[in-house]
Backbone as numpy.savetxt, mean C-alpha at the origin, in Angstrom:
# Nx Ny Nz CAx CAy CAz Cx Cy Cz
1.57 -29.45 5.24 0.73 -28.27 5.24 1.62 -27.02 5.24
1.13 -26.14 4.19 2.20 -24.76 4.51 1.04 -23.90 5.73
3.11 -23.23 6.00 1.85 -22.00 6.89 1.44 -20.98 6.35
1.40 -19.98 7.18 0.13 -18.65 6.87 1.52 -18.00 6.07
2.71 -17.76 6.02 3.53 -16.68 5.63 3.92 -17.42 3.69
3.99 -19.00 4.26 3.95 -19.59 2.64 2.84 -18.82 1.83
2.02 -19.32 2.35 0.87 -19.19 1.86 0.71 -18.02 1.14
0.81 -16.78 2.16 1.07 -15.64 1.58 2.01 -14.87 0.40
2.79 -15.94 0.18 3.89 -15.68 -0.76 3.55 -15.96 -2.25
2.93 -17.33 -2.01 2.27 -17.45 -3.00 1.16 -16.72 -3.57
0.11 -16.47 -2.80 -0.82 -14.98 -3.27 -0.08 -13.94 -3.76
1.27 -13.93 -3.45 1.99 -12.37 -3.77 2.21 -12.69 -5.36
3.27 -13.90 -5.54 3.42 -14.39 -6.90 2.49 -14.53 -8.03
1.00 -14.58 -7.28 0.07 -15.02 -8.27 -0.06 -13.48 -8.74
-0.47 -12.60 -7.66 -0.92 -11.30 -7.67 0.30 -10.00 -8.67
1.70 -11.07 -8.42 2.63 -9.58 -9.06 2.26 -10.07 -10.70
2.31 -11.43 -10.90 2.30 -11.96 -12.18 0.95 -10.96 -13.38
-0.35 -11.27 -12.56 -1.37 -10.18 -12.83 -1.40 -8.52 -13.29
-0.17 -8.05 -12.10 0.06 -6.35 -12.14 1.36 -6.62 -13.27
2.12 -6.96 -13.26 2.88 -7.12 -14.16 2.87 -6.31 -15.47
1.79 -6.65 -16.45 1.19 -6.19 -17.38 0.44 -4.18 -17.37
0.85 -4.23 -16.10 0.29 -2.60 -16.11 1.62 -1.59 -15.89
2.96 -2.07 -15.20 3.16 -1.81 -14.46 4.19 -0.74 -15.37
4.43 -0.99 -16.38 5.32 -0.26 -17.72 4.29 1.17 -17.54
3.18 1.32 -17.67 1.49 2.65 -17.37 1.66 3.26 -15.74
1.62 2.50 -14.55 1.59 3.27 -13.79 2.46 2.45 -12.93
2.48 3.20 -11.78 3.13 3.51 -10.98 2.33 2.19 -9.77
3.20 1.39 -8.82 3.02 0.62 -8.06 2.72 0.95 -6.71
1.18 0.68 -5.75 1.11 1.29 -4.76 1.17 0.19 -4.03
2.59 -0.33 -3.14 2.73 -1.50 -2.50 2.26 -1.45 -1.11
1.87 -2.33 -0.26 1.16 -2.27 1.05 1.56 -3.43 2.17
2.21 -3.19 2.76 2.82 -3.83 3.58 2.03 -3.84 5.56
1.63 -5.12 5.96 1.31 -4.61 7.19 1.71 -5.87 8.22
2.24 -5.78 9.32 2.72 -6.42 10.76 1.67 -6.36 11.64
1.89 -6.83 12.80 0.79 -6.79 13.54 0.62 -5.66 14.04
1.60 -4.55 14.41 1.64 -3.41 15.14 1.69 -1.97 14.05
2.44 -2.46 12.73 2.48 -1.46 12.00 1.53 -1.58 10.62
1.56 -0.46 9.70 0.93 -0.55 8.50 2.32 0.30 7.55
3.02 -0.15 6.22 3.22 0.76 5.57 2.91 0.63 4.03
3.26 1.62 3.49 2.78 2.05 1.70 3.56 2.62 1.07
4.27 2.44 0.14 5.18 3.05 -0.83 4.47 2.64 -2.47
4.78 4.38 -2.84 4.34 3.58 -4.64 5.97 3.86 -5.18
5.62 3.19 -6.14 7.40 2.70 -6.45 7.14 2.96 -8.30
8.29 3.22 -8.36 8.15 3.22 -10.36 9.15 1.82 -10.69
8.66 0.88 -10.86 9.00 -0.15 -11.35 10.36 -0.40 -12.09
10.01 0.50 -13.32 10.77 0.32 -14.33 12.30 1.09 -13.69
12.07 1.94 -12.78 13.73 2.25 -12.30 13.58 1.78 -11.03
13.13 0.99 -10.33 13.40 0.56 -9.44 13.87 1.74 -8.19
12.37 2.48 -8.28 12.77 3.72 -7.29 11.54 4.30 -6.36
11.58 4.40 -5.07 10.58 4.11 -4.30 10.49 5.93 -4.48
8.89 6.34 -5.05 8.76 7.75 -5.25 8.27 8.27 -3.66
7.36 7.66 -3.31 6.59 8.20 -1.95 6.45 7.03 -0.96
6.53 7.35 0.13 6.69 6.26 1.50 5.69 7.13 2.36
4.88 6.18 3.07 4.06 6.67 4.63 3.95 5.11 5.26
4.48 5.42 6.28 3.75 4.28 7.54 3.39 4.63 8.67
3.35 3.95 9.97 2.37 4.64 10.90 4.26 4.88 11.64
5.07 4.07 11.43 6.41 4.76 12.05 7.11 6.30 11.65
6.27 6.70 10.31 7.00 8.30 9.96 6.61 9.13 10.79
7.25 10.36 10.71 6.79 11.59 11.66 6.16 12.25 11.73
4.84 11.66 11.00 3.60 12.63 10.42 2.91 11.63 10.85
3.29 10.46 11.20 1.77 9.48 11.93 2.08 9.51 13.68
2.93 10.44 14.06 2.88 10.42 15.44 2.10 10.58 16.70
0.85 10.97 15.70 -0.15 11.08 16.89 -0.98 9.91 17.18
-0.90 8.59 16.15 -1.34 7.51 15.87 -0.80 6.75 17.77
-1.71 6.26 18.31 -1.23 5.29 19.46 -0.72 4.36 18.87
-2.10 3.66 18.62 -2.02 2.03 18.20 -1.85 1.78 16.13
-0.67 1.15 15.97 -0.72 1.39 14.75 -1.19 0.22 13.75
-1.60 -0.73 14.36 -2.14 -1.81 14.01 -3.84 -2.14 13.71
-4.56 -0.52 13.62 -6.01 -1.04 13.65 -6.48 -0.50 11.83
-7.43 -0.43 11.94 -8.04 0.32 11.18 -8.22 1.54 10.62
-8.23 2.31 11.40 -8.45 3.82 12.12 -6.68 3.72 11.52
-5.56 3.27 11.68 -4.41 3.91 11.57 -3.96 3.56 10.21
-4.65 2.25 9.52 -4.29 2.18 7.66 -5.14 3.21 7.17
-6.33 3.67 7.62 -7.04 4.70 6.52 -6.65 5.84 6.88
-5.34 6.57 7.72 -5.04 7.59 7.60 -3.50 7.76 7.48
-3.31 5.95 7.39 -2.03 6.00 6.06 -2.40 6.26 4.76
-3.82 6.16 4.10 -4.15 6.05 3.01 -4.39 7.14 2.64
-4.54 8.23 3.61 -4.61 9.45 3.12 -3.34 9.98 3.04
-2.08 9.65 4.25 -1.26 10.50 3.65 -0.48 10.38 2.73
-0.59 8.29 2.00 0.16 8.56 0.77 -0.97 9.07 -0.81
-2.05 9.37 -0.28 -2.77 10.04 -1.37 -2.35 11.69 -1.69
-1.79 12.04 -0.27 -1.71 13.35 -0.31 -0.32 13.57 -0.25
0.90 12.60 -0.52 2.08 12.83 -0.77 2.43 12.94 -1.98
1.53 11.67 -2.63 1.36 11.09 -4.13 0.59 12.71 -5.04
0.01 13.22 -4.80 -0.71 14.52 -4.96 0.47 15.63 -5.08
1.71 16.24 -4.16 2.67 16.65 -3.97 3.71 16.07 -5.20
3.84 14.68 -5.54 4.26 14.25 -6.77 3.69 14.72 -8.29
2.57 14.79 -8.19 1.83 15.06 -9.52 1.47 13.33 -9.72
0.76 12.44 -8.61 0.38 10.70 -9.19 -0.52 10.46 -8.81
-1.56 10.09 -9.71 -2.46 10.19 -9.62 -3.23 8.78 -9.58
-2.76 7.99 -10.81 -3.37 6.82 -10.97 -2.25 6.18 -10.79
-2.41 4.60 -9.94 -1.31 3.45 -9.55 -2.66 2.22 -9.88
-1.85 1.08 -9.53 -2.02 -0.11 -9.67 -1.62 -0.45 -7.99
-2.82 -1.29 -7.26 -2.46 -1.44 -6.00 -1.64 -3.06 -6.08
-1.09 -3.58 -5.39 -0.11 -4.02 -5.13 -0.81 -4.53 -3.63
-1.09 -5.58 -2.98 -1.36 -5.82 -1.84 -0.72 -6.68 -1.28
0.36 -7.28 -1.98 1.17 -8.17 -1.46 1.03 -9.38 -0.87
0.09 -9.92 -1.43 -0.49 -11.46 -1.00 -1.06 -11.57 0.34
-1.48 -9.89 0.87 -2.40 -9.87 1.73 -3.78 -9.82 1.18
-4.84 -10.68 2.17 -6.07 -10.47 1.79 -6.79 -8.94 1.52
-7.52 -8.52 0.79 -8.47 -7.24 0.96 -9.52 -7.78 1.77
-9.33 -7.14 2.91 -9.90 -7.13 4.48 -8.71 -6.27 5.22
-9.90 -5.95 5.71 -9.66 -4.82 7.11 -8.54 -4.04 7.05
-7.98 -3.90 7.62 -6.57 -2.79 7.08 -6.20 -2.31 5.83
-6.26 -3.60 5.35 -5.33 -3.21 3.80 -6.74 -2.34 3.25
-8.03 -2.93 3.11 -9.14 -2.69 2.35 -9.22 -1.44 3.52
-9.05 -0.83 4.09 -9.14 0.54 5.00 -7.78 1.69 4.42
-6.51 1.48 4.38 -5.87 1.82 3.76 -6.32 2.29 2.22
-7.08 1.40 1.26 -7.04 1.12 -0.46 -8.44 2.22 -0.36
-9.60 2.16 0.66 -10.74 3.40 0.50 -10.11 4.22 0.99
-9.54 3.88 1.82 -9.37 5.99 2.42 -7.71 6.60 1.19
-7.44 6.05 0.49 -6.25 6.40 -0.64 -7.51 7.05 -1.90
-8.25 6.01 -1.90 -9.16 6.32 -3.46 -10.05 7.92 -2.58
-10.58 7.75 -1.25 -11.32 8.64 -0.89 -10.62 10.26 -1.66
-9.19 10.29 -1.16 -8.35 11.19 -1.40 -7.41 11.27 -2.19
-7.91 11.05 -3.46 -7.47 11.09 -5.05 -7.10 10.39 -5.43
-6.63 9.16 -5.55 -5.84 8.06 -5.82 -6.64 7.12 -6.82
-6.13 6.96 -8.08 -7.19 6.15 -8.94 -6.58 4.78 -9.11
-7.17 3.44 -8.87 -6.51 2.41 -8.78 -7.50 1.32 -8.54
């Protein structure tokens, strides 16, 4: 039996194979989350260069207690909507990393689209 982190790897593989095909058009909004943290970087693929970063460890999520709920991915999702905005980026391809869409990540991916982010 694999475990939960195999498992997950494989969702990632299935999932990059899919974005793959876009990824030459836009820009990659990757999503990463631990039990305590949440983070998000969109990345330009083709140079292998991370344009914008927010997690609940930067110095703009410091008022965040607990960085592991809900409440703290959808106001990561705003601030890489509103960093990505400061870039001139508008539309990405989300990237969830062989995490399920549920709860965090899917809290993070509305509160990004809430605040401009087309994806």
């Amino acid at each position: 039996m694999l475990s939960s982190s195999e498992l997950r790897l494989r969702r990632k593989s299935r999932q990059r194979v899919k974005i793959h095909g876009v990824i030459g058009q836009r820009y990659r909004l990757s999503v990463h989350r631990t039990g305590r943290h949440i983070y998000a970087q969109i990345i330009d693929d083709s140079k292998s260069v991370t344009l914008v970063a927010a997690s609940t460890l930067s110095p703009e999520s410091r008022e965040i207690k607990n960085g592991g709920n809900k409440a703290a991915a959808a106001f990561i999702g705003e601030l890489i909507a509103k960093k990505a905005k400061e870039k001139n980026i508008s539309a990405v391809v989300f990237d969830r990393s062989g995490f399920l869409y549920h709860g965090r990540i899917k809290a993070l991916a509305d509160s990004a689209r809430e605040h401009g982010l087309v994806f």
